[in-house]
N, C-alpha and C positions, 0 to 999 in steps of 0.2 A: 192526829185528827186533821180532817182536809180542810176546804175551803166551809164548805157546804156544811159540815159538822160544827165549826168554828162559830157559824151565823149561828146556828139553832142556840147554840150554849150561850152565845150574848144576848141571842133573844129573850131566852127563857129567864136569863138573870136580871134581865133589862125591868126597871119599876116602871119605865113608860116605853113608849115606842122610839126605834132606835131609826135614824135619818140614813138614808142609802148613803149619804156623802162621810159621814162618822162609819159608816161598816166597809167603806172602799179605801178607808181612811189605814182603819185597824189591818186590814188584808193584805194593803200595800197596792192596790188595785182600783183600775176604774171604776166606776156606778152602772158601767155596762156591765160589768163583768161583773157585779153584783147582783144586778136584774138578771141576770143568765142564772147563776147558782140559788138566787128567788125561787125561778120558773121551776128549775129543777127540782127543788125541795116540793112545791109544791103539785108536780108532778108523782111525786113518790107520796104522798098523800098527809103531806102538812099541810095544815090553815093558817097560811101567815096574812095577816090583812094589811094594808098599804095606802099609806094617803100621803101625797106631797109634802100637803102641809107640815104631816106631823113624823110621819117616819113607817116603819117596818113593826109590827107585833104579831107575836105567836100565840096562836087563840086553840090551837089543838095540836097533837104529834098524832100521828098514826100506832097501829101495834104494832111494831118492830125492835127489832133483838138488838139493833146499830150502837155504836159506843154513846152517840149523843141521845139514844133514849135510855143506854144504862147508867149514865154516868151520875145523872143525880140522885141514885139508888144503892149505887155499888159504895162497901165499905169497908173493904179491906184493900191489901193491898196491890191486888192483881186488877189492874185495871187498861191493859193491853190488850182490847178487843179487835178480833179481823174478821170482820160481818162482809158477809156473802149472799147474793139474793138466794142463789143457786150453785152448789157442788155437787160433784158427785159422792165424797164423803166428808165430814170433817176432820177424819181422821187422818186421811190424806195430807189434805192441806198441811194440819198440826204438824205431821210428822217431817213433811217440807221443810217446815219453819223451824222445828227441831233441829234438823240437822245442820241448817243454815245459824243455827246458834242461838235464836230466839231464847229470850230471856223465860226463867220459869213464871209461872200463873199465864203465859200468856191464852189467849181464849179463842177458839176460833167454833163461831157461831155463823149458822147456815137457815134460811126461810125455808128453806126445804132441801133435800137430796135425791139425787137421780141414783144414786147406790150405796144407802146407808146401808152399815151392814152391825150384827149385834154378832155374840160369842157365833165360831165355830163357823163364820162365812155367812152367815142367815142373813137374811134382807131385813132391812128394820122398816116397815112402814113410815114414809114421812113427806106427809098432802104438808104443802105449802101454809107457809101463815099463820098456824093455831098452836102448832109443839113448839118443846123446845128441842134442838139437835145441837149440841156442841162438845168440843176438847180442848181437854187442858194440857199444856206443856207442862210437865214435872219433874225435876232434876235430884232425886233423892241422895241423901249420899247416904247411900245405903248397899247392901251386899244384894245381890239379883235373888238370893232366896228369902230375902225377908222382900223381898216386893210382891208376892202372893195376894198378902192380907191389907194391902192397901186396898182392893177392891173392895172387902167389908168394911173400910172406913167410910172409901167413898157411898156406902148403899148408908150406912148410919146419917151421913151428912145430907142425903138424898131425902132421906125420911125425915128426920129435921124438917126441912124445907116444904116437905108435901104436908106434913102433921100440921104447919104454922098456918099454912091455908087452908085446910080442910076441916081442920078440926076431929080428923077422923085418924083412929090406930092405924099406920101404918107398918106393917110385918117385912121378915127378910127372908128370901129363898135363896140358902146358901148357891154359888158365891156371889151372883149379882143381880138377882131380881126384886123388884120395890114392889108391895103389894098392897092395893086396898080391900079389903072385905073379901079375897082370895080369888081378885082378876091383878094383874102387872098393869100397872100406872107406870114405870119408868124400870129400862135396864142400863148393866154397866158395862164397859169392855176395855180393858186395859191391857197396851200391845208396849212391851218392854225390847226398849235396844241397849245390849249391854256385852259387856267381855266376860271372862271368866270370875273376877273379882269388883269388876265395875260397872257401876249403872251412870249410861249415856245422857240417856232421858227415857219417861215416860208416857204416855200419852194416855189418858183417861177420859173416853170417850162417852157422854151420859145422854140418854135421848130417856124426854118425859113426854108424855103423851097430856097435854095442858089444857087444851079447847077441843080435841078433837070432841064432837058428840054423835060420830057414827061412820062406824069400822066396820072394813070386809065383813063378809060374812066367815070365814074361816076363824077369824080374831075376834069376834062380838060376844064370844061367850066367855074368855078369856080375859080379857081387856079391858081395861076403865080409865077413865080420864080424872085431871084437878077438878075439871068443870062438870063431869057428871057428878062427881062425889061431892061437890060445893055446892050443887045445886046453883050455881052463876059462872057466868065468864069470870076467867082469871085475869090479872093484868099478866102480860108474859115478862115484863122488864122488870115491874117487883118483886116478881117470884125468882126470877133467874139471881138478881143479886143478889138476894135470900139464900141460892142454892150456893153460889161464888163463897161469899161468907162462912157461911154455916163449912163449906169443904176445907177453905183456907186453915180455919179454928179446928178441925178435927186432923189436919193433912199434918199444924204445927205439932199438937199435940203426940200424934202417932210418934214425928222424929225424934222427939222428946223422949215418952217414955215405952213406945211400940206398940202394936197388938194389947199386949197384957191388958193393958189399963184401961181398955174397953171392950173387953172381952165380956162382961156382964151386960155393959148396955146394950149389944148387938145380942146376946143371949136370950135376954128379955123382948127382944121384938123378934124374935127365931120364928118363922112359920112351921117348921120342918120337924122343930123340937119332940120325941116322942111315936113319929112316925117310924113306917116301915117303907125302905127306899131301896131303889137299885142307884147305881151311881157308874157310867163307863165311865170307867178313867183310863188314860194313857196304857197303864199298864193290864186292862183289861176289865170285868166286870166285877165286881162285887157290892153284896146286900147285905141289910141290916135296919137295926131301929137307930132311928139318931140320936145320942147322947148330949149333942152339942157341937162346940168347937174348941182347938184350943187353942191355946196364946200364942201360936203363928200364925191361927185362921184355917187350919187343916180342920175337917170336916170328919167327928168322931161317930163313929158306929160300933153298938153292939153286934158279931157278927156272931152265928152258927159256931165259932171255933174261939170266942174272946173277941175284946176290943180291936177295931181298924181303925189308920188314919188314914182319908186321902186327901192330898193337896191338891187336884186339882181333877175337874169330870163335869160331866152333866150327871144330873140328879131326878129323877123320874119317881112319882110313885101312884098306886091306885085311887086314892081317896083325895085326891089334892088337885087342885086345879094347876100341873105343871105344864104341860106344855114343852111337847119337843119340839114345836115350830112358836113357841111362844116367842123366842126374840123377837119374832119379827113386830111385836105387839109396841 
């Protein structure tokens, strides 16, 4: 946490107004150099109000994703946020930090991206200010084939999250679409570095679409936000820690006891359940009604010849609002 993060958090904790000479004090630092990190803050569009006499108080934060507007939120134990006004992905960065050894849960959250990207390279739409965009660093110790069905964990804890604010059912488009009322509110994308028997790290990339309340024209029939479905602005730093939490408690659980043991509850919110789907996969196309999933998160179909698994495809079908350009939603 910097200088300028440090102040907000004393502030906020602060029962009266805290003295420029007591916060240059704490810093190790002049009162100039206080008044500078002041200006700044309130530049970035805090309301700190200020009188000689009495000292510094913070009477408002802005909407922003920064450690010091998550931290009186966040509640588990991943609390190593690296807020960026502007990337070009988060994923990027994460994976940076990754390789440089960053510790797992760490977070790295973006106000916007110049090339967010969702599965298969797709551009993920992301205007400044109102979503959320971020990645998590995650060090499984786990075998790179059981890392598949993490991404239906991450959609469960996703849904969590969206359900607690909306009030509204949230559904899952195998393997990583969040859906409300059959438009994508939030997808998932999980990009694995690993050897043949080991995983490096992870990186689970999750963009929610939160205040947006008006999308290209290509995405507008597709698409839906926290805030169209609330019918109000959302806070983004409440929801976000909501989403941190809720992943944390699903991500523990998974190492615990795997896939299996939420195989029903991801079952239960299946949008897909019953349908008739094509699905490319890697190893080419094939179609069928979907049965489900099963306890590694492969994706079951009845086919023309008997039961299919696929591990891993884009999923398309007539009757369903999929979207082969839906990432970018």
């Amino acid at each position: 946490m910097g200088p300028a993060e440090q102040i907000v958090d004393w502030l906020r904790e602060a029962p009266a107004p805290v003295s420029g000479q007591e916060l240059a004090r704490r810093l190790g630092c002049s009162r100039a150099a206080v008044w500078k990190h002041i200006a700044a803050l309130r530049r970035a569009g805090y309301e700190i109000r200020g009188r000689r006499s009495s000292g510094y108080l913070l009477a408002a934060v802005p909407d922003r994703l920064g450690s010091a507007e998550l931290a009186p939120h966040l509640r588990g134990s991943w609390r190593r946020i690296e807020w960026r006004a502007v990337l070009d992905s988060t994923q990027n960065l994460a994976r940076d930090l990754a390789r440089r050894g960053a510790p797992e849960g760490t977070v790295v959250v973006a106000e916007s991206q110049t090339a967010g990207r969702g599965r298969l390279g797709r551009q993920w739409h992301s205007p400044p200010g109102c979503n959320l965009y971020c990645s998590i660093v995650l060090r499984p110790p786990l075998a790179p084939a059981a890392v598949p069905a993490l991404a239906l964990v991450v959609g469960l804890a996703v849904a969590d999250a969206v359900q607690e604010v909306t009030g509204g059912r949230a559904t899952l488009k195998w393997p990583n679409d969040v859906l409300l009322a059959g438009r994508k509110v939030a997808g998932i994308l999980t990009e694995l570095d690993a050897e043949v028997e080991r995983v490096h790290h992870v990186i689970v990339g999750i963009g929610v679409n939160v205040n947006t309340d008006d999308f290209p024209p290509e995405l507008a029939a597709k698409a839906t936000s926290l805030r169209l479905a609330a019918g109000r602005p959302v806070a983004r730093a409440l929801f976000t820690a909501g989403l941190l939490a809720a992943l944390e408690a699903r991500y523990r659980r998974f190492l615990a006891d795997g896939f299996a043991a939420m195989r029903s509850e991801w079952e239960a919110c299946a949008a897909l359940t019953g349908k008739e789907v094509r699905v490319t996969a890697p190893e080419g196309e094939v179609a069928g009604r979907v049965l489900g999933v099963d306890d590694d998160g492969a994706l079951r179909l009845a086919g023309p010849h008997g039961e299919l698994r696929v591990v891993a495809g884009e999923v398309s079908t007539r009757d369903f609002v999929s979207g082969r350009d839906g990432e970018r939603a």
